[in-house]
C-alpha positions as CSV (number, residue, x, y, z in Angstrom):
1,X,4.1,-0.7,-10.6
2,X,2.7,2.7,-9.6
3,X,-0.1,3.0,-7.5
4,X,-1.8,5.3,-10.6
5,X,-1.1,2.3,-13.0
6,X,-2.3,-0.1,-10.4
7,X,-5.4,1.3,-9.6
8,X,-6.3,1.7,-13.5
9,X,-4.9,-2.3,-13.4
10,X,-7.6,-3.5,-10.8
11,X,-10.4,-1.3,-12.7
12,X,-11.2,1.2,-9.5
13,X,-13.6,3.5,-10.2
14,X,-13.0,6.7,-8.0
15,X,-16.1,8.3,-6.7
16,X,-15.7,12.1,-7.1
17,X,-13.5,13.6,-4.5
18,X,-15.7,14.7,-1.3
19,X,-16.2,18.1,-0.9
20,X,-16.3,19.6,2.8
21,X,-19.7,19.5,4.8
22,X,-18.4,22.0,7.1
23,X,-15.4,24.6,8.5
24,X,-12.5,22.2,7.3
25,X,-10.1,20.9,4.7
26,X,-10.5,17.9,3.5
27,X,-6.0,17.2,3.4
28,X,-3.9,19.3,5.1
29,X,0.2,19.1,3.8
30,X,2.6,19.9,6.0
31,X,5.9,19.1,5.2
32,X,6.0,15.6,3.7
33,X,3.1,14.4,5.3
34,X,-0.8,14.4,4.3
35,X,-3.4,14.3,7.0
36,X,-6.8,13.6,5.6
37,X,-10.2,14.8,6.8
38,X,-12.8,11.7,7.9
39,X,-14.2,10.2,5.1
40,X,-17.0,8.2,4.3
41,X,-18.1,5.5,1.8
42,X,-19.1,8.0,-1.2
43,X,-19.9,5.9,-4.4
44,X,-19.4,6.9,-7.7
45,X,-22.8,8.3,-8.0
46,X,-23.1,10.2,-5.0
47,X,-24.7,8.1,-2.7
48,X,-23.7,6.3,0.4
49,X,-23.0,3.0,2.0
50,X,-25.5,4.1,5.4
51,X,-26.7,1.6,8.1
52,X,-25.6,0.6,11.5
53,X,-22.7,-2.4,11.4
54,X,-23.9,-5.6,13.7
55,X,-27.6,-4.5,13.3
56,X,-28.9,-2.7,10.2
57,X,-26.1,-4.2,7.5
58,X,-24.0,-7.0,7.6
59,X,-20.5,-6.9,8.8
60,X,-19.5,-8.2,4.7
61,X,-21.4,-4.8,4.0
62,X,-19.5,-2.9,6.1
63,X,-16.5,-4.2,5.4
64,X,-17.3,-3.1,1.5
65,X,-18.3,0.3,3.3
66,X,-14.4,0.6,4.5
67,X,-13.5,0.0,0.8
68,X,-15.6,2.1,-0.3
69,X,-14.2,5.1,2.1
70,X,-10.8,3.7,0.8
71,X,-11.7,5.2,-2.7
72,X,-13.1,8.3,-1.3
73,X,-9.9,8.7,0.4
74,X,-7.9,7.9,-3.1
75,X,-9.9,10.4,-4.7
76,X,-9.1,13.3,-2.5
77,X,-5.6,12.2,-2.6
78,X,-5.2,12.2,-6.3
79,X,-7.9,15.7,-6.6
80,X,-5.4,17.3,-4.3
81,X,-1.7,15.8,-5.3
82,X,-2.6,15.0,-8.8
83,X,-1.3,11.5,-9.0
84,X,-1.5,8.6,-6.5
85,X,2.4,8.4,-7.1
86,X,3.1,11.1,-4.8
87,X,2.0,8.6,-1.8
88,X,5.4,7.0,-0.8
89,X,3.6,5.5,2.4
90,X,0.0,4.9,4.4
91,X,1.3,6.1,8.3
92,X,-2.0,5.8,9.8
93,X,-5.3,5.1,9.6
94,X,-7.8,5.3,12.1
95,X,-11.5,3.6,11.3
96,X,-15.1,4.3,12.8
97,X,-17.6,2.0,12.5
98,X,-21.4,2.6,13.2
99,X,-21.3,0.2,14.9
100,X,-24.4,-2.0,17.1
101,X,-23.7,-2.1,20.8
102,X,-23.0,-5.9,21.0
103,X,-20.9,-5.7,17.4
104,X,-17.0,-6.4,18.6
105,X,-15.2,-7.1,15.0
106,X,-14.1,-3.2,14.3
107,X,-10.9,-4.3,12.9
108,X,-12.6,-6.6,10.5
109,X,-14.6,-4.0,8.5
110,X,-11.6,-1.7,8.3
111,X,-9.5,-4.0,6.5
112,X,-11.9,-3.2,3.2
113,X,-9.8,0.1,3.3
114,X,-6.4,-1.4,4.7
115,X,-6.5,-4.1,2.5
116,X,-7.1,-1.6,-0.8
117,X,-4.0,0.5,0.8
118,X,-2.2,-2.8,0.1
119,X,-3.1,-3.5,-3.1
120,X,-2.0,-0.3,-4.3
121,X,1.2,0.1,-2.4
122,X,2.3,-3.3,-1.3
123,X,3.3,-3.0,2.1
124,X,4.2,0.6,2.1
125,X,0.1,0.8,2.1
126,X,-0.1,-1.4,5.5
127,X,-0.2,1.2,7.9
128,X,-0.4,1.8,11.6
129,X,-3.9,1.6,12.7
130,X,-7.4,2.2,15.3
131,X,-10.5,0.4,14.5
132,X,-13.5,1.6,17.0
133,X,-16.8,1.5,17.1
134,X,-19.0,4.6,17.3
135,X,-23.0,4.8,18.7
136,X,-23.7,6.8,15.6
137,X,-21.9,8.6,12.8
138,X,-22.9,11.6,10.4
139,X,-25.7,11.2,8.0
140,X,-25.9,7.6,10.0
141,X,-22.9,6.3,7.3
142,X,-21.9,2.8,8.3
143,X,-18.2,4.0,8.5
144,X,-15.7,6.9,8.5
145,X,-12.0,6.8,7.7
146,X,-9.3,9.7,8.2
147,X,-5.7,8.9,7.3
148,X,-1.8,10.3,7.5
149,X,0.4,10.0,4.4
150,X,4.3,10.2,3.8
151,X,5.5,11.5,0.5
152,X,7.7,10.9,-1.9
């Protein structure tokens, strides 16, 4: 199944795709591969998943934050390619949790995104991957995801 049809199967809901907050692109192409901007958990109606992981939200929270940041990432995909089925493979992913200063289960909350990459592409979504915490991240977001592609 294609990852358009699949994400239309498991009733996603895109949030609309990011736009820049600064001097950058959100996806860069060269040659066959994607490298997206860091994203963060924009919901459908603008808002964000915000809070410190380990302190001010719950690492369950956070781990829906990852998702969340999944979506985002799907949506600048699809804004910029057109269609989902351009993704042949996830290559790598690196996760940044906002993250207390005693909270040690990074990788945890970052499978909300790797685990949607999955769902949609089987295991050509399981990528390489970094999971670290950060003191603080921008607009005090509880995570930030960038990502490279392969496509078809």
């Amino acid at each position: 199944m294609s990852a358009d049809a699949k994400l239309a199967e498991l009733g996603l809901e895109l949030p609309p795709a990011p736009k820049p907050a600064g001097v950058y692109s959100p996806m860069i192409q060269t040659g066959n591969l994607i490298y997206l901007s860091g994203h963060g958990p924009l919901k459908p109606d603008g808002t964000m998943f915000t809070g410190k992981v380990g302190s001010d939200v719950s690492q369950e929270e956070g781990k829906a934050a990852a998702r969340q940041t999944g979506l985002a990432l799907l949506a600048t995909m699809k804004d910029q390619l057109g269609s989902l089925d351009k993704v042949k493979k996830i290559v790598k992913v690196l996760g940044m949790v906002n993250a207390a200063p005693d909270f040690t289960e990074h990788p945890s909350v970052i499978n909300g995104c790797s685990e949607l990459f999955v769902e949609l592409w089987g295991e050509d979504g399981r990528a390489a991957r970094s999971a670290v915490g950060m003191g603080s991240l921008p607009g005090n977001i509880s995570v930030e995801i960038e990502l490279i592609a392969e496509l078809a």
